[in-house]
C-alpha positions in Angstrom: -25.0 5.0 -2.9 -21.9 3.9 -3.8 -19.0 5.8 -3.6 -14.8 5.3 -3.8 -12.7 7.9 -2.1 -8.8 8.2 -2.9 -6.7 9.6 -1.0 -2.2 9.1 -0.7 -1.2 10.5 -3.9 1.7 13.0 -3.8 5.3 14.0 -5.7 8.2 11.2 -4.8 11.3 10.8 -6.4 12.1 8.3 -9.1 12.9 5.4 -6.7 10.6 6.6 -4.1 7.2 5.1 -2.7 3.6 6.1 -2.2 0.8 4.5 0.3 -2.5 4.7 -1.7 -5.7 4.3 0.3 -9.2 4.1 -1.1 -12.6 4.4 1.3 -15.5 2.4 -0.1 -19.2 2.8 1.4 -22.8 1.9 0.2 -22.2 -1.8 -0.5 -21.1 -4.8 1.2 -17.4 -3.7 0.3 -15.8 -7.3 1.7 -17.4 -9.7 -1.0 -16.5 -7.6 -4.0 -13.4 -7.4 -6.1 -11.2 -4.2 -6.2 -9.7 -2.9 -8.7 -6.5 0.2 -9.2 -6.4 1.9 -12.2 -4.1 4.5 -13.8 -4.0 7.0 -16.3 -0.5 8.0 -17.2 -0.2 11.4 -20.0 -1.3 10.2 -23.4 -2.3 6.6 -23.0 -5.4 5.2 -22.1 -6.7 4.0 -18.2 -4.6 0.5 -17.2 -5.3 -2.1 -14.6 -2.5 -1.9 -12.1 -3.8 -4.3 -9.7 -6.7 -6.4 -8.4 -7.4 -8.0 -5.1 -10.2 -10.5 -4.9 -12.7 -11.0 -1.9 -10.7 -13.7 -1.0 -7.6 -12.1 -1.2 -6.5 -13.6 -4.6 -4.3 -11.0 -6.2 -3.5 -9.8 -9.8 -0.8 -7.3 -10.9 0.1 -6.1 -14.3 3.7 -7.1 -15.3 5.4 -3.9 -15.1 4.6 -3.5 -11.9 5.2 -7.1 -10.5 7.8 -7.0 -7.4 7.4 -3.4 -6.9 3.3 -2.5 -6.0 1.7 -4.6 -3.5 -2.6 -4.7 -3.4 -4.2 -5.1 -0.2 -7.5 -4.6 1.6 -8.7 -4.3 5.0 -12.5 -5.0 5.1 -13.2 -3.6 9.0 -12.4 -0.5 7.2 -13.9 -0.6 4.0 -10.6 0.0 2.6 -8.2 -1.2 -0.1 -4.0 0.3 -0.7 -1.8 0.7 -2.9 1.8 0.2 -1.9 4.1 1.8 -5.1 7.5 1.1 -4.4 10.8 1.7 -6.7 8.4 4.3 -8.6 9.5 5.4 -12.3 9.0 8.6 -13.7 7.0 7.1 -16.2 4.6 5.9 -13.6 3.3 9.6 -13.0 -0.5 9.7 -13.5 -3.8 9.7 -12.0 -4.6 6.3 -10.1 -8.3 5.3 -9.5 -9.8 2.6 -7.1 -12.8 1.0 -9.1 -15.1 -1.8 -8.1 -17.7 -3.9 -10.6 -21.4 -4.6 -9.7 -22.5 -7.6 -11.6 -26.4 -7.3 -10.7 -26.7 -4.1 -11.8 -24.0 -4.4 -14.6 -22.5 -1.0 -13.0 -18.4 0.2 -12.9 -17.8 3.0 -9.8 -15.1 4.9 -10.0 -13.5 7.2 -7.6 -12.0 10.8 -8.4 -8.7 9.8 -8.4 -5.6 10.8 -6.8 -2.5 12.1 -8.7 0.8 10.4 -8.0 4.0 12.8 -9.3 6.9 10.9 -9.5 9.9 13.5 -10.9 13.2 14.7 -9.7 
């Protein structure tokens, strides 16, 4: 079965960065698109970032210039690099991929990102 593993959250300081990794298994994990989510206190799940199979990438505006999206398909793995991190940026980040046969969103647990002083 499918399944998303997070794993790189931590507490940085307001400027500071954070290396977010997320293991895939139980699907051909280079021909889909992958996705980063967060949930920051009080508002609702965001897409940070998305990376395509062919590397095509997507970033939300805020974080333009400052998060970079990558993947690595020998290892079933796609990051996160957070750079120049805001306090306001503090939240739970998910990795998330789409299945368009079966119409299905996966989700990992998530990995909590403290960014305070």
């Amino acid at each position: 079965q499918v399944q998303l593993v997070e794993s790189g959250g931590g507490l940085v300081q307001p400027g500071g960065s954070l290396r977010l990794s997320c293991a895939a298994s139980g699907f051909i994990f280079s021909s889909y698109v992958m996705r980063w989510y967060r949930q920051t206190p009080g508002k609702e799940r965001e897409l940070v970032a998305r990376i395509s199979a062919g590397r095509s990438t997507y970033y939300t505006d805020s974080v333009k210039g400052r998060f970079t999206i990558s993947r690595d398909n020998a290892k079933n793995t796609v990051y996160l690099q957070m750079n120049s991190l805001k306090p306001e940026e503090h939240g739970v980040y998910y990795c998330n991929t789409f299945d368009p046969v079966g119409s299905t969103d996966y989700w990992g647990q998530g990995t909590l990102g403290t960014v305070s002083s």
